[in-house]
C-alpha positions in Angstrom: -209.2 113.8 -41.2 -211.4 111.0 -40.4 -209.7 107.8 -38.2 -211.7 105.0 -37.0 -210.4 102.9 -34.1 -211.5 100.1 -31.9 -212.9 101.5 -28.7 -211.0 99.0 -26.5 -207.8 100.1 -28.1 -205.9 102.8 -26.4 -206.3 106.2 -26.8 -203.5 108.1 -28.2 -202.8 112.0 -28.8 -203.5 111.6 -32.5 -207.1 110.4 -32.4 -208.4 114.2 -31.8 -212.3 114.6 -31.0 -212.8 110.7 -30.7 -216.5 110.0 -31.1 -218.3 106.7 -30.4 -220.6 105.4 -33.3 -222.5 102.6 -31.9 -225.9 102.4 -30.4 -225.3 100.4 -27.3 -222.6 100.8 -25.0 -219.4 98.6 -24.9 -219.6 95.7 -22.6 -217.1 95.8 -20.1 -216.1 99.3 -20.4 -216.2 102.2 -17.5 -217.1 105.3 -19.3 -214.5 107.2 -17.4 -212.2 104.5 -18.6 -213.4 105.0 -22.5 -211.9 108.6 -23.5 -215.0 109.6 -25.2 -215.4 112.6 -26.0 -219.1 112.5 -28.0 -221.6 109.5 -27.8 -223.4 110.0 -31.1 -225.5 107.1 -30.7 -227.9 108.3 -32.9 -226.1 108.0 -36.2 -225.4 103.8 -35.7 -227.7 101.7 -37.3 -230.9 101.1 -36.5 -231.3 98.3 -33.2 -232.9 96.0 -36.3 -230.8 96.5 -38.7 -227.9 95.6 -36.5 -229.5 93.0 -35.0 -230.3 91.4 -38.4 -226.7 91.9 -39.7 -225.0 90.7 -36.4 -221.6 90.9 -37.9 -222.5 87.7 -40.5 -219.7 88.9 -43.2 -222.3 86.8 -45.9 -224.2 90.0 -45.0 -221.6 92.6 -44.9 -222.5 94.0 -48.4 -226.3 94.3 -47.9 -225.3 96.2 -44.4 -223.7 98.4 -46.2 -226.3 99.4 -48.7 -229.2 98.7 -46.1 -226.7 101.4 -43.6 -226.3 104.0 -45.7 -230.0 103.9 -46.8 -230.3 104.7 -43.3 -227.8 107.3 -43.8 -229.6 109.3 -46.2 -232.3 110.1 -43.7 -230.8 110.4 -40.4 -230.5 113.8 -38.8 -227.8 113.6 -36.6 -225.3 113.2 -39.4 -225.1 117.1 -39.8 -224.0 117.2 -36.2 -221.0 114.9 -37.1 -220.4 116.8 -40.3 -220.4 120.4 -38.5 -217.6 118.4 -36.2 -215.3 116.9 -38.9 -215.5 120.2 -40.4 -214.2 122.4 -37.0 -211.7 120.0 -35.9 -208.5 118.6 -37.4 -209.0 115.2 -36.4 -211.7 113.2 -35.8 -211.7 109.3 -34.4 -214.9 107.3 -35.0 -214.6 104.9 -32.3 -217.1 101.3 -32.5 -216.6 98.3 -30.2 -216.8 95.5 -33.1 -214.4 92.9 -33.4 -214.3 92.7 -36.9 -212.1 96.2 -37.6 -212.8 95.4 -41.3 -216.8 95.2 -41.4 -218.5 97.3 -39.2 -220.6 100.5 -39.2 -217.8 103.1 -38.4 -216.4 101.9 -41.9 -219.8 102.4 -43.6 -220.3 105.8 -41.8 -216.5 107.1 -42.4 -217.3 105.9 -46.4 -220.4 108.2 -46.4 -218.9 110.9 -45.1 -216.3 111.0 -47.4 -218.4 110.4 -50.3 -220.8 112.7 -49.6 -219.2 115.6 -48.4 
């Protein structure tokens, strides 16, 4: 099972492997605060793509499309795959605001979809 959760929300025994999705590091998080288990920076967005979507919802859909473009070609996917596959549960955390239109929902949609 695949979860996604804010990063600044508490962990809880459910969220299994909990794996942050996003390029940069939280602002105003201790890592030993932040119960991560896996930083798999590399499967976020690319720093311009974010950068050029910068959570504008008028360009939420053209993320998406532009995101899993991205998808297609990046390598470290199979590393997240292999994981989803050994564990039971898997958390994607992100640190967005918006818990409705950010890349852990494009990423958790491609994995599903393209299993």
């Amino acid at each position: 099972m695949i979860k996604l959760k804010r990063i600044y929300d508490p962990p809880t025994p459910d969220d299994g492997i909990r794996v942050l999705v996003d390029g940069l590091w939280p602002r105003g998080l201790r890592k030993d605060e932040a119960k991560v288990d896996l930083w798999l920076r590399e499967v976020a967005p690319s720093k311009e793509l974010r950068e050029w979507f910068s959570h504008d919802p008028s360009r939420w859909e053209e993320f998406r499309r532009r995101y899993k473009a991205e998808l297609e070609k990046n390598e470290g996917i199979s590393a997240l795959r292999e994981l989803i596959k050994r564990e039971k549960t898997v958390t994607l955390l992100f640190s967005a605001r918006d818990r409705e239109r950010n890349n852990a929902v494009v990423l958790k949609e491609f994995l599903e979809i393209s299993k």
